[in-house]
Predicted model as a PDB file, atoms N, CA, C, CB and O in Angstrom, pLDDT in the B-factor column:
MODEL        1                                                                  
ATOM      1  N   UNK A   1       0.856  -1.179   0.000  1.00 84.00           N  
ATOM      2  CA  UNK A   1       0.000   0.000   0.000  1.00 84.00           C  
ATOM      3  C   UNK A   1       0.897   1.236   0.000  1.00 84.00           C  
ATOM      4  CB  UNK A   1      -0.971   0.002   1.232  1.00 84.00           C  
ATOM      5  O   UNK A   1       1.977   1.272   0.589  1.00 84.00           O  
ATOM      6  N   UNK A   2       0.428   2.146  -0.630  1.00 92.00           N  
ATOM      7  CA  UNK A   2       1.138   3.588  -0.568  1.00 92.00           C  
ATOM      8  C   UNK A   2       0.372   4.722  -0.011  1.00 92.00           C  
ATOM      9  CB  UNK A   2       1.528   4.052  -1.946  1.00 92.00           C  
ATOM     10  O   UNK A   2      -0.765   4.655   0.455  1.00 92.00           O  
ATOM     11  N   UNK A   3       1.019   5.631  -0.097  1.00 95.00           N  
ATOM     12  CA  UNK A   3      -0.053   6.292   0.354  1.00 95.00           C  
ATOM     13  C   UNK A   3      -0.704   7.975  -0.563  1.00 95.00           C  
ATOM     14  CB  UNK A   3       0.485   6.501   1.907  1.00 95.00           C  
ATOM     15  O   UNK A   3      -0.250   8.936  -1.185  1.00 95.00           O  
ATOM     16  N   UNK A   4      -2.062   7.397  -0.062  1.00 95.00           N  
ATOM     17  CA  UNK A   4      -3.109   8.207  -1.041  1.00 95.00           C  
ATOM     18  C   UNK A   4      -2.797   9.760  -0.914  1.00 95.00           C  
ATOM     19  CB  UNK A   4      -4.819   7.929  -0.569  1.00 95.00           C  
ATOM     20  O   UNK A   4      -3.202  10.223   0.152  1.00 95.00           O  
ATOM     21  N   UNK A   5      -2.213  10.613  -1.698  1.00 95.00           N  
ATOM     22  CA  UNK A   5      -2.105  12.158  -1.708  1.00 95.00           C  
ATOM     23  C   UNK A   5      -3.066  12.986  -2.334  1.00 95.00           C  
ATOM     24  CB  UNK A   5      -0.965  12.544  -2.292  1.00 95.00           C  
ATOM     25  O   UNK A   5      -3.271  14.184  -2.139  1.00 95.00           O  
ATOM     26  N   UNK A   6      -3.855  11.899  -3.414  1.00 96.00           N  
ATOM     27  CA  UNK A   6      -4.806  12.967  -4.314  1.00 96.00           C  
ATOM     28  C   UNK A   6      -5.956  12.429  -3.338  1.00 96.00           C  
ATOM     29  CB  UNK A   6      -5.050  12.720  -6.368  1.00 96.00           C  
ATOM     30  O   UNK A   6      -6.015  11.419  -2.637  1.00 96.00           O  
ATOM     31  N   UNK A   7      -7.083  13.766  -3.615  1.00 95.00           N  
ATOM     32  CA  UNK A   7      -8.695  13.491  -2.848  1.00 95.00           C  
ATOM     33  C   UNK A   7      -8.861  12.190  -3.626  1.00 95.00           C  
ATOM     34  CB  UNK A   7     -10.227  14.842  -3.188  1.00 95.00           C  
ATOM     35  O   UNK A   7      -8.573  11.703  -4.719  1.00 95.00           O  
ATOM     36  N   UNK A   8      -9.668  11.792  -2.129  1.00 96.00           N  
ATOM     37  CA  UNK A   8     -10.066  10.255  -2.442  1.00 96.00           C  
ATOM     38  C   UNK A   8     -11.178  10.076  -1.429  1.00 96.00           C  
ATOM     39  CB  UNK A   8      -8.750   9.041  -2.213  1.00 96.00           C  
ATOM     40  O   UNK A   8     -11.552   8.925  -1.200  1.00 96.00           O  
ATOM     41  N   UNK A   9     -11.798  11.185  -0.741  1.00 96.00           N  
ATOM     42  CA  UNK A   9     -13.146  11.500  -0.072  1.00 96.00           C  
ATOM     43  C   UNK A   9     -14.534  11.526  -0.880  1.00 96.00           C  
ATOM     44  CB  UNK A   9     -13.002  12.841   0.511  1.00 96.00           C  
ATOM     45  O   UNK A   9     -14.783  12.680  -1.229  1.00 96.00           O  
ATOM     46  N   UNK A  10     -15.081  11.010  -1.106  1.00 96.00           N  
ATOM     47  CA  UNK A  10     -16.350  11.240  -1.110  1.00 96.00           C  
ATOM     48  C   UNK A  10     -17.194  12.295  -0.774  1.00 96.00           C  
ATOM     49  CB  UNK A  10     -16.663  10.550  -0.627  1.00 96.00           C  
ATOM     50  O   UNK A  10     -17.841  11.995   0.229  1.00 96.00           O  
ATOM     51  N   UNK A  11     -17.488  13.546  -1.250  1.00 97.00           N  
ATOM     52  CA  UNK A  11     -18.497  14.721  -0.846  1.00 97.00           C  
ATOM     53  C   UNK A  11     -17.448  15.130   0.408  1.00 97.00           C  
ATOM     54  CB  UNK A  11     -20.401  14.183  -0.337  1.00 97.00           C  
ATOM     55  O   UNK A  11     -17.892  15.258   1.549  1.00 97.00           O  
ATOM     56  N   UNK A  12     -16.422  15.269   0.189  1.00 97.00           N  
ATOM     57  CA  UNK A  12     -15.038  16.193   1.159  1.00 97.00           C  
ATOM     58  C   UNK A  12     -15.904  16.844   2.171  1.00 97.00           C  
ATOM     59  CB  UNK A  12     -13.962  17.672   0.172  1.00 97.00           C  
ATOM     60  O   UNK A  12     -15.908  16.713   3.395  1.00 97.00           O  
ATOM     61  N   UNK A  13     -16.830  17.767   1.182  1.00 98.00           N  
ATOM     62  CA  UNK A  13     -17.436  19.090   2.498  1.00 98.00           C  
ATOM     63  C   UNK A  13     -18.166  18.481   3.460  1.00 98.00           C  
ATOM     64  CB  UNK A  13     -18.594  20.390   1.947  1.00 98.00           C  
ATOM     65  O   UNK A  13     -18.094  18.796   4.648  1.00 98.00           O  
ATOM     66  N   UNK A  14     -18.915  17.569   2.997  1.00 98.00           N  
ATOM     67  CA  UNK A  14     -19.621  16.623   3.853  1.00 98.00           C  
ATOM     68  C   UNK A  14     -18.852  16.480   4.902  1.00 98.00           C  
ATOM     69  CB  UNK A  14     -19.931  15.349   3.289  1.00 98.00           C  
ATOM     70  O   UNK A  14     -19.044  17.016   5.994  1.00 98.00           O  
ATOM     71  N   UNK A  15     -17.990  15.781   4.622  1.00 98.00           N  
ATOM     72  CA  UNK A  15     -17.075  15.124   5.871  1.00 98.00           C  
ATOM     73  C   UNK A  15     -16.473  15.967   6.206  1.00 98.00           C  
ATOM     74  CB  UNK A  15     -16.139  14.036   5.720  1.00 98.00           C  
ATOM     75  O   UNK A  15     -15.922  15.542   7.221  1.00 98.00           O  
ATOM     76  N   UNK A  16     -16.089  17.195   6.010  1.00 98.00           N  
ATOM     77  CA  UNK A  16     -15.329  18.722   6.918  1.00 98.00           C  
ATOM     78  C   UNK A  16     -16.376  18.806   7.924  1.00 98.00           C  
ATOM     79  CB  UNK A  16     -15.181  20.544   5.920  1.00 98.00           C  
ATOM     80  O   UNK A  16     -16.203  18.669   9.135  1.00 98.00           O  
ATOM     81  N   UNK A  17     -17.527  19.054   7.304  1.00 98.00           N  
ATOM     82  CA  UNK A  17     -18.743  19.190   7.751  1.00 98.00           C  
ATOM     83  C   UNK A  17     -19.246  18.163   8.794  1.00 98.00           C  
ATOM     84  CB  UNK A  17     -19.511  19.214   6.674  1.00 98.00           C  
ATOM     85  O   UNK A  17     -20.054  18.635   9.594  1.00 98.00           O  
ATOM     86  N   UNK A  18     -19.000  17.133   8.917  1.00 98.00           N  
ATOM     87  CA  UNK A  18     -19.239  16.377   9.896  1.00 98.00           C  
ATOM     88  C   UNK A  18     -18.695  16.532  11.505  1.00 98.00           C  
ATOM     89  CB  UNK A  18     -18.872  15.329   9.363  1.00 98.00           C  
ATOM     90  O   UNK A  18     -19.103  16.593  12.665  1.00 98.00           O  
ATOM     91  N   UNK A  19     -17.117  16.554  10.448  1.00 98.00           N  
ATOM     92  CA  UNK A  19     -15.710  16.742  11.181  1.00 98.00           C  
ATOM     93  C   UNK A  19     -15.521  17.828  12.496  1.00 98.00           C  
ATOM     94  CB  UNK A  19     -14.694  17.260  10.017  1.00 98.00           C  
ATOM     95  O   UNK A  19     -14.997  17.753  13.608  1.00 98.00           O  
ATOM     96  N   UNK A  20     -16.322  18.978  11.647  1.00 98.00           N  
ATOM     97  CA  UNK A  20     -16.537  20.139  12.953  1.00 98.00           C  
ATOM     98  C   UNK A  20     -17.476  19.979  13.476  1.00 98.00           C  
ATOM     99  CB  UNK A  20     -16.627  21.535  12.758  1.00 98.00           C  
ATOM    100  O   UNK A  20     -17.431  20.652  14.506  1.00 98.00           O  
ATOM    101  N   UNK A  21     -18.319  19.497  13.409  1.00 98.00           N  
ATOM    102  CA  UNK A  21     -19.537  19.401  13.874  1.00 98.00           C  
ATOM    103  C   UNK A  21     -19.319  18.392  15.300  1.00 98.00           C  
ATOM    104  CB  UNK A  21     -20.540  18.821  12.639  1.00 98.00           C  
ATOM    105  O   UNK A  21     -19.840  18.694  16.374  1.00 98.00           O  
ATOM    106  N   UNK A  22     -18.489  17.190  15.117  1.00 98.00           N  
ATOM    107  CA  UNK A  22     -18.409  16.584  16.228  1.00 98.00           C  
ATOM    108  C   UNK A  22     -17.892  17.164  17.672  1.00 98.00           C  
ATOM    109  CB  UNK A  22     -17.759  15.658  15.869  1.00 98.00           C  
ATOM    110  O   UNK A  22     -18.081  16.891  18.857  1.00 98.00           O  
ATOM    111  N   UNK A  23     -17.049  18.219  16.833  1.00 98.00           N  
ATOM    112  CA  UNK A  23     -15.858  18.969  18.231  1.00 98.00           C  
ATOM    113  C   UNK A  23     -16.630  20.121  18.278  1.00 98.00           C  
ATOM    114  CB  UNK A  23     -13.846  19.433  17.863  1.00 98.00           C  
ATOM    115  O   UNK A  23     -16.055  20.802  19.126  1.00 98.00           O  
ATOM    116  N   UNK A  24     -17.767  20.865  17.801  1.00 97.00           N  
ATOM    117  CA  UNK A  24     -18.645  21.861  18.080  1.00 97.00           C  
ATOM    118  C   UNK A  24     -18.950  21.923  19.386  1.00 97.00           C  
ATOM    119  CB  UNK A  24     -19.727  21.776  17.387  1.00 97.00           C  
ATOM    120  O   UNK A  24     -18.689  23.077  19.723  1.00 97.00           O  
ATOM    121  N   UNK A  25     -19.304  21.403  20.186  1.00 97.00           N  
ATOM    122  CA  UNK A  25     -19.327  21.537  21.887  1.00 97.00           C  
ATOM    123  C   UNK A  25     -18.559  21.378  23.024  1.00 97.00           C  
ATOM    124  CB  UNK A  25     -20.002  20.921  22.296  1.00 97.00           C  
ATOM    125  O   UNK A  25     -18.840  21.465  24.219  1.00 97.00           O  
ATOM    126  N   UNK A  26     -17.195  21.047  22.233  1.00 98.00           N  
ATOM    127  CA  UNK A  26     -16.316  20.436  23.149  1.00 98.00           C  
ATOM    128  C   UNK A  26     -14.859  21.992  23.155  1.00 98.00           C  
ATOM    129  CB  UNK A  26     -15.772  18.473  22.352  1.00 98.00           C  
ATOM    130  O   UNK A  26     -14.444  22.696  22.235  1.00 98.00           O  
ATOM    131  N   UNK A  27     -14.540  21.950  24.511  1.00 98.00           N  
ATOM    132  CA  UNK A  27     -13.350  22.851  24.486  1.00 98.00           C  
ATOM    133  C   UNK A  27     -12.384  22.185  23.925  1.00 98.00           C  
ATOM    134  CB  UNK A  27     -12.892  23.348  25.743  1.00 98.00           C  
ATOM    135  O   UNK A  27     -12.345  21.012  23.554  1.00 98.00           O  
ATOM    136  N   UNK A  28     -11.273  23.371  23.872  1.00 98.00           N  
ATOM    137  CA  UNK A  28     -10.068  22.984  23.056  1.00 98.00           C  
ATOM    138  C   UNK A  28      -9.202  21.770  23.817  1.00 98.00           C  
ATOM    139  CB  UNK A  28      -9.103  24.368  22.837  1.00 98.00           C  
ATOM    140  O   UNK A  28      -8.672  20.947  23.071  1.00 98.00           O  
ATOM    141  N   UNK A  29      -9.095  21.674  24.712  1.00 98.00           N  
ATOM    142  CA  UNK A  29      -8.555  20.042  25.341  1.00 98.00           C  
ATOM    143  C   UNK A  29      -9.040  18.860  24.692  1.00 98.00           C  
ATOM    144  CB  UNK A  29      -9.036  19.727  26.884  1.00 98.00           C  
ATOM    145  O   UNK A  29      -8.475  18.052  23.955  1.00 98.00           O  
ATOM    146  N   UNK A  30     -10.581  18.960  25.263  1.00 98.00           N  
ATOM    147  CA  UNK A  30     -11.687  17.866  24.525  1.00 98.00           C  
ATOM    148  C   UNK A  30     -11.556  17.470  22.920  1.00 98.00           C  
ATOM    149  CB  UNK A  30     -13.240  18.550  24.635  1.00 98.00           C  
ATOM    150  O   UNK A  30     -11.463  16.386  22.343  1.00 98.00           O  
ATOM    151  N   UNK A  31     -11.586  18.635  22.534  1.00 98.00           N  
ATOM    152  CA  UNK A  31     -11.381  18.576  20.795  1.00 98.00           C  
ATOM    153  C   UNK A  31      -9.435  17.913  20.553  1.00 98.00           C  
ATOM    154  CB  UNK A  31     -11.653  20.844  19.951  1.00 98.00           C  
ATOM    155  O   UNK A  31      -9.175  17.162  19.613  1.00 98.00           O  
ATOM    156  N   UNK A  32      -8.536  18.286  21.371  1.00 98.00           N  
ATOM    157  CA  UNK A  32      -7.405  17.903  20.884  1.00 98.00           C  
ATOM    158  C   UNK A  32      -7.536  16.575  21.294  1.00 98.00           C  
ATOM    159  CB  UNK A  32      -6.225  18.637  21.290  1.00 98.00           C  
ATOM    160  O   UNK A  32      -6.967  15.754  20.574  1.00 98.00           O  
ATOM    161  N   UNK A  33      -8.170  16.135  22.316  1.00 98.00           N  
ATOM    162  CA  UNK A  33      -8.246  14.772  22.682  1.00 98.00           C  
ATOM    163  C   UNK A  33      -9.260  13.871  21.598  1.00 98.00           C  
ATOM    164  CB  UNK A  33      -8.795  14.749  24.240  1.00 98.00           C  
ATOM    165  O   UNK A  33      -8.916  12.793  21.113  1.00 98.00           O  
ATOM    166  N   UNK A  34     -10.093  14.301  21.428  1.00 98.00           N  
ATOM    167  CA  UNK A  34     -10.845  14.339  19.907  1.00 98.00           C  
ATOM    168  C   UNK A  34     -10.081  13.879  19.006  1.00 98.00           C  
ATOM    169  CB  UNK A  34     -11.257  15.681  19.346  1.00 98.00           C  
ATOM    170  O   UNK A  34      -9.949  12.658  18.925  1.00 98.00           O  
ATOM    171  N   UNK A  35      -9.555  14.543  18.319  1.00 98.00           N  
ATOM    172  CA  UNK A  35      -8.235  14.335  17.258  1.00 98.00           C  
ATOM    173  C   UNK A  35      -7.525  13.597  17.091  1.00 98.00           C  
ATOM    174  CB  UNK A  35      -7.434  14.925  17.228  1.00 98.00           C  
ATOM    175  O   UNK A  35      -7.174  13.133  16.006  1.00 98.00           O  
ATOM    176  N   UNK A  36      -6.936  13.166  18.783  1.00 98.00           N  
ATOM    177  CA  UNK A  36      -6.235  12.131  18.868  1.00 98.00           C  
ATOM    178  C   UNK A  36      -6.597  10.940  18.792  1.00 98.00           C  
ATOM    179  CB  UNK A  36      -5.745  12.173  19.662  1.00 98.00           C  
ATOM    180  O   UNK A  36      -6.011  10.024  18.215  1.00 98.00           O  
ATOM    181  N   UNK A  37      -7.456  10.911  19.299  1.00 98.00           N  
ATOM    182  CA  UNK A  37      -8.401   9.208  19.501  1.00 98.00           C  
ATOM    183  C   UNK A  37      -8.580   9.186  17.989  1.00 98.00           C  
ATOM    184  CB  UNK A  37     -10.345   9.106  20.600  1.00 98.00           C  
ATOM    185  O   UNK A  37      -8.374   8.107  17.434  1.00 98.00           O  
ATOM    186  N   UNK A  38      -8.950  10.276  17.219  1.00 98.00           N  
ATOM    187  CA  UNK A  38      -9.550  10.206  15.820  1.00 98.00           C  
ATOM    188  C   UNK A  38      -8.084   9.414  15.121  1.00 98.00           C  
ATOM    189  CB  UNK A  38     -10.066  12.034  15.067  1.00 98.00           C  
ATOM    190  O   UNK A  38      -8.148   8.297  14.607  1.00 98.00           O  
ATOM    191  N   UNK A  39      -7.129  10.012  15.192  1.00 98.00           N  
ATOM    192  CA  UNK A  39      -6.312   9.670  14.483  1.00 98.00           C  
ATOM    193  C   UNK A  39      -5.792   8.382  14.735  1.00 98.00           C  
ATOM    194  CB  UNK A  39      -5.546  10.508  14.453  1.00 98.00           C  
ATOM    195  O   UNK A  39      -5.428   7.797  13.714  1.00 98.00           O  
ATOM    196  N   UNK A  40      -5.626   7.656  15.993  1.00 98.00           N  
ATOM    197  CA  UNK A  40      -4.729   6.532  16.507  1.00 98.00           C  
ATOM    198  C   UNK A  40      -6.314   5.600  16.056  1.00 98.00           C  
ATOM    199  CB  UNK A  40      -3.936   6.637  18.568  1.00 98.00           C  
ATOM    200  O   UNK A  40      -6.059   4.425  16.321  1.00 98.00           O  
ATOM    201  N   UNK A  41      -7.531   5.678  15.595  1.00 98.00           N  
ATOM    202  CA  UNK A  41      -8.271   4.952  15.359  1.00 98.00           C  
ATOM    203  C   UNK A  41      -8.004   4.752  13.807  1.00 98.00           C  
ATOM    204  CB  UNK A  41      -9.465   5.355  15.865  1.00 98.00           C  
ATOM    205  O   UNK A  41      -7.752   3.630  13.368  1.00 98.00           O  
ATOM    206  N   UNK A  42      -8.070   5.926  12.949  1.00 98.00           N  
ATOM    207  CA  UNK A  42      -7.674   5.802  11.738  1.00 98.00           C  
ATOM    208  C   UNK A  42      -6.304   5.151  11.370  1.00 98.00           C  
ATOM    209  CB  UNK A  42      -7.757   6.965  11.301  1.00 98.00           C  
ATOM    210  O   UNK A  42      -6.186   4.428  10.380  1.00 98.00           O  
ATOM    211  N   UNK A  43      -5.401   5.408  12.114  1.00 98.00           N  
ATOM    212  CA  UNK A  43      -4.354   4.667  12.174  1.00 98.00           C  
ATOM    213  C   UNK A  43      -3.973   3.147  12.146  1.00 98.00           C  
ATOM    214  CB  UNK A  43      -4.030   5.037  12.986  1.00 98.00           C  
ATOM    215  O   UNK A  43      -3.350   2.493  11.310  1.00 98.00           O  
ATOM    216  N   UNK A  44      -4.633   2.753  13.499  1.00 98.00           N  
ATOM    217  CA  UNK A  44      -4.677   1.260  13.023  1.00 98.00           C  
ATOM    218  C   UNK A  44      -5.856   0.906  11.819  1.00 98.00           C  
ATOM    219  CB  UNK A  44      -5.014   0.306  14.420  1.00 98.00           C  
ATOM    220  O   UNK A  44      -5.576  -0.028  11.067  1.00 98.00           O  
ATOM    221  N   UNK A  45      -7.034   1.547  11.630  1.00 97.00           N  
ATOM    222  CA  UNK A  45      -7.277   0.702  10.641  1.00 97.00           C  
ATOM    223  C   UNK A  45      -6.494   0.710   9.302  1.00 97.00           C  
ATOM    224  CB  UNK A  45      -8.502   0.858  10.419  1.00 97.00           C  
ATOM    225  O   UNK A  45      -6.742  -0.248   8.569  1.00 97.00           O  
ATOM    226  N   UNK A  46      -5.427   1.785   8.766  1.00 97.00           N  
ATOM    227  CA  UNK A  46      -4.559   1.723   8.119  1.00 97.00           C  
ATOM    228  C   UNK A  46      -3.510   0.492   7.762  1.00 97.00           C  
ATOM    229  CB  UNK A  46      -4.181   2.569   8.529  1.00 97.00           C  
ATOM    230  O   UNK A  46      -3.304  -0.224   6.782  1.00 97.00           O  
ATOM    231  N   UNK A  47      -2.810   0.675   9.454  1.00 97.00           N  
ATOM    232  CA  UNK A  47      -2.183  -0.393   9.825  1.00 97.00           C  
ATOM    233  C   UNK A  47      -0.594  -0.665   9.144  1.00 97.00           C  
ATOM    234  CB  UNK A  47      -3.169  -1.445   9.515  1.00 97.00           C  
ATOM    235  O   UNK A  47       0.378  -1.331   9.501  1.00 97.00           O  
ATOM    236  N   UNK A  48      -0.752  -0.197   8.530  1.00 97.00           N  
ATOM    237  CA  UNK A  48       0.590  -0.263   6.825  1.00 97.00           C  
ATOM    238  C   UNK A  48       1.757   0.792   7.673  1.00 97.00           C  
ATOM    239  CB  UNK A  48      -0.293   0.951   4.528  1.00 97.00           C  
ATOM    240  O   UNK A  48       1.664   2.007   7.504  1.00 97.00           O  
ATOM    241  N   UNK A  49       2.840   0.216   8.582  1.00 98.00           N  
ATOM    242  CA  UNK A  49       3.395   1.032   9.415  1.00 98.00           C  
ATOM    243  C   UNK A  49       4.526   1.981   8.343  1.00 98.00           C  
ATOM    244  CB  UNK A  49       4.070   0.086  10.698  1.00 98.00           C  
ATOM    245  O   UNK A  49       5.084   3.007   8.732  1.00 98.00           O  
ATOM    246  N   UNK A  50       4.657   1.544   7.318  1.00 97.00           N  
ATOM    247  CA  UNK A  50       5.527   2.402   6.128  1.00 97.00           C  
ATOM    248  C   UNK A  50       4.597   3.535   5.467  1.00 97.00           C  
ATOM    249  CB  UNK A  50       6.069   1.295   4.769  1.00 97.00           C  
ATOM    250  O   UNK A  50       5.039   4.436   4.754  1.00 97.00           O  
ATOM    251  N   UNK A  51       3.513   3.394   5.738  1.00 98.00           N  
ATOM    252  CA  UNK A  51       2.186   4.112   4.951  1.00 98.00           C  
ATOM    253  C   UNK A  51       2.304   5.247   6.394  1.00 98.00           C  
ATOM    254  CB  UNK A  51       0.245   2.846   4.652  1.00 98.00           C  
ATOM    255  O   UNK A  51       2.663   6.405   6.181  1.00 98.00           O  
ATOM    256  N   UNK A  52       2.041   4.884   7.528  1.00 98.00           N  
ATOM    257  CA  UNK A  52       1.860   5.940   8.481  1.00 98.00           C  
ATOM    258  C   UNK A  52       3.346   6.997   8.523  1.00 98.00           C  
ATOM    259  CB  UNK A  52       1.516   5.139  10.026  1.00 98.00           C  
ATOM    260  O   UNK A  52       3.322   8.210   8.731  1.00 98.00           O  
ATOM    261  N   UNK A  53       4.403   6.282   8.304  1.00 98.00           N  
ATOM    262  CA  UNK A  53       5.263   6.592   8.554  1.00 98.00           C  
ATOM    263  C   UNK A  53       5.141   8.165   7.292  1.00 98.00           C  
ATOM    264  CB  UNK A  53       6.276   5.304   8.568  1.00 98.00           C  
ATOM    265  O   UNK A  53       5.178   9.374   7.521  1.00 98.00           O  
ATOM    266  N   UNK A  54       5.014   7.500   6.198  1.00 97.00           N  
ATOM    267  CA  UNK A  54       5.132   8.877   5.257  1.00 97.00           C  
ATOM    268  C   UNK A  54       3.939  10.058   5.580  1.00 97.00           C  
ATOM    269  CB  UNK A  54       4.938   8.389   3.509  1.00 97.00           C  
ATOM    270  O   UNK A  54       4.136  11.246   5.325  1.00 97.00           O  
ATOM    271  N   UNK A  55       2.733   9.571   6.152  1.00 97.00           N  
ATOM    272  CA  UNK A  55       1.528  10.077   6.682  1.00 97.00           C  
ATOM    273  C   UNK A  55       2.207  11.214   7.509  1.00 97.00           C  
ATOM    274  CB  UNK A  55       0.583   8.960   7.535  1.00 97.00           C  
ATOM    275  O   UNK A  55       1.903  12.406   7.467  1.00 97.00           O  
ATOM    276  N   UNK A  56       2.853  10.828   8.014  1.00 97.00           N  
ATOM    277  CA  UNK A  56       3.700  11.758   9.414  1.00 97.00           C  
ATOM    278  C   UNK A  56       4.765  12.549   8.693  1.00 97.00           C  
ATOM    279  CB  UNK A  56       4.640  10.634  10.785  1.00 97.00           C  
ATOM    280  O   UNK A  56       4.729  13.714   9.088  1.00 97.00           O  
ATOM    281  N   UNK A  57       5.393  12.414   8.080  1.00 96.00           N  
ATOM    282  CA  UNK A  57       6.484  13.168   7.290  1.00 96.00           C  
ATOM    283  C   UNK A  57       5.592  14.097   6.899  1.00 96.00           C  
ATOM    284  CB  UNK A  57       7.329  12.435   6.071  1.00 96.00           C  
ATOM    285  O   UNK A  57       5.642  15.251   7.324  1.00 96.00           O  
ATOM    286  N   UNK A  58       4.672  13.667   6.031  1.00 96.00           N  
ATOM    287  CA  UNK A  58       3.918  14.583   4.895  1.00 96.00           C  
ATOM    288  C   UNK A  58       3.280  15.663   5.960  1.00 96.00           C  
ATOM    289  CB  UNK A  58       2.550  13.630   3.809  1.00 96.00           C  
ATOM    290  O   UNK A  58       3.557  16.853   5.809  1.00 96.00           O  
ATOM    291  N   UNK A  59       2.577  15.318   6.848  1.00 95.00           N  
ATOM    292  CA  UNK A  59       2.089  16.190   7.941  1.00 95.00           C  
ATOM    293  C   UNK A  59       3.012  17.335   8.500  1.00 95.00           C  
ATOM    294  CB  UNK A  59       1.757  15.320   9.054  1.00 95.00           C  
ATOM    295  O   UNK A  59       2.862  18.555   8.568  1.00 95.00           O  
ATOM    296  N   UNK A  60       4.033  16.476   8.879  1.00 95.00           N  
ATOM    297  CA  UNK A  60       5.010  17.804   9.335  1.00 95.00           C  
ATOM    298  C   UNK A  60       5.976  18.335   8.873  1.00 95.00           C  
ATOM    299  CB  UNK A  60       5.542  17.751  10.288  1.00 95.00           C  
ATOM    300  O   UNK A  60       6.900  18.711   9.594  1.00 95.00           O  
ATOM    301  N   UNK A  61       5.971  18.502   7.375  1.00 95.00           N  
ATOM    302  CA  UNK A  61       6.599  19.019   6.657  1.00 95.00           C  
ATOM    303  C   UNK A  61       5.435  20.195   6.210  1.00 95.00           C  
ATOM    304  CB  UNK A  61       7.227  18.026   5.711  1.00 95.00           C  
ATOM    305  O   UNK A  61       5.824  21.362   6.149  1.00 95.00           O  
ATOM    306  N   UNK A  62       3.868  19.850   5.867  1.00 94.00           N  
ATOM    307  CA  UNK A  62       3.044  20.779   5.732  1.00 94.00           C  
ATOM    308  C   UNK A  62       2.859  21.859   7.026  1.00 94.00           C  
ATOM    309  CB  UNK A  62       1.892  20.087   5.375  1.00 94.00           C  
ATOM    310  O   UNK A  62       2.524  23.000   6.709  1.00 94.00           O  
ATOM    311  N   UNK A  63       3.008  21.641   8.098  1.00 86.00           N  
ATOM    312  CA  UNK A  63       3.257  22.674   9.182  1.00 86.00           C  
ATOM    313  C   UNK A  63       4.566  23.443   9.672  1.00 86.00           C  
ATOM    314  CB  UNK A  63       2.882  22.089  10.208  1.00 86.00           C  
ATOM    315  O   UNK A  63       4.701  24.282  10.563  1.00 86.00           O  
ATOM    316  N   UNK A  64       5.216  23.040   9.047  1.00 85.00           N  
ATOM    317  CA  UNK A  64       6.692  23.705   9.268  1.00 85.00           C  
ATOM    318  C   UNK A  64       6.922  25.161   8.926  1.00 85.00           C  
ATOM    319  CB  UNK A  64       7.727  22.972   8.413  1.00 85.00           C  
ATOM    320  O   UNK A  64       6.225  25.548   7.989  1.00 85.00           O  
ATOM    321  N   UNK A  65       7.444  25.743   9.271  1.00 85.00           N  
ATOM    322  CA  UNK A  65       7.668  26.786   9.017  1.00 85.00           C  
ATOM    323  C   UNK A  65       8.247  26.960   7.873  1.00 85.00           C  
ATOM    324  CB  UNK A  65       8.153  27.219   9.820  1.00 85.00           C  
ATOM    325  O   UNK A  65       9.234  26.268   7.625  1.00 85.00           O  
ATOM    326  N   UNK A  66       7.648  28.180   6.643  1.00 82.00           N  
ATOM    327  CA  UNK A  66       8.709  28.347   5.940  1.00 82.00           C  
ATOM    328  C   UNK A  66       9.788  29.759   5.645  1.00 82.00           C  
ATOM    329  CB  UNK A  66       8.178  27.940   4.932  1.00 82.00           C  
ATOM    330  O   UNK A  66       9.623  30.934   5.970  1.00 82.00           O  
ATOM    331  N   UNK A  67      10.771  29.187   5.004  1.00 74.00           N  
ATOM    332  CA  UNK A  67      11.874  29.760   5.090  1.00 74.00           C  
ATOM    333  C   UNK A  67      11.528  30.952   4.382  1.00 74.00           C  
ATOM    334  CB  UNK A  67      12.983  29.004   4.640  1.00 74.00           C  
ATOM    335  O   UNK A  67      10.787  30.935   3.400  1.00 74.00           O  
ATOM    336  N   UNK A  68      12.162  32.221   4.961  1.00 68.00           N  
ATOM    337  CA  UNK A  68      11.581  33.830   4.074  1.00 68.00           C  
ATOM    338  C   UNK A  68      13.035  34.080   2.889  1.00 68.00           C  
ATOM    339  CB  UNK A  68      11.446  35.763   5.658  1.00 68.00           C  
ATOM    340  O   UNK A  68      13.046  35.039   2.118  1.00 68.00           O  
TER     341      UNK A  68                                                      
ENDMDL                                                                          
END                                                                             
């Protein structure tokens, strides 16, 4: 398995749309704890530990700071 970079969601807004909607009542702790559970669930069903691995690169290379 590799891993998927192009949209591969179904009705995207939908699921943005879902997405906030779940953490809509919850403070910012709750919601980061949110996130997390979200992700370590998506994670194993992934499971492909070379697939997560680039998952994580790709992530924090998109938040990095960039250079001026």
């Amino acid at each position: 398995m590799s891993l998927q970079l192009q949209p591969n969601i179904p009705d995207p807004d939908g699921f943005y749309q879902e997405l906030i909607g779940m953490q809509r009542d919850l403070d910012d702790e709750q919601a980061t704890l949110f996130q997390a559970r979200l992700l370590l669930v998506l994670a194993n069903h992934v499971g492909d530990r070379a697939v997560l691995s680039q998952a994580m690169e790709v992530a924090r290379r998109a938040g990095a700071p960039r250079a001026s």
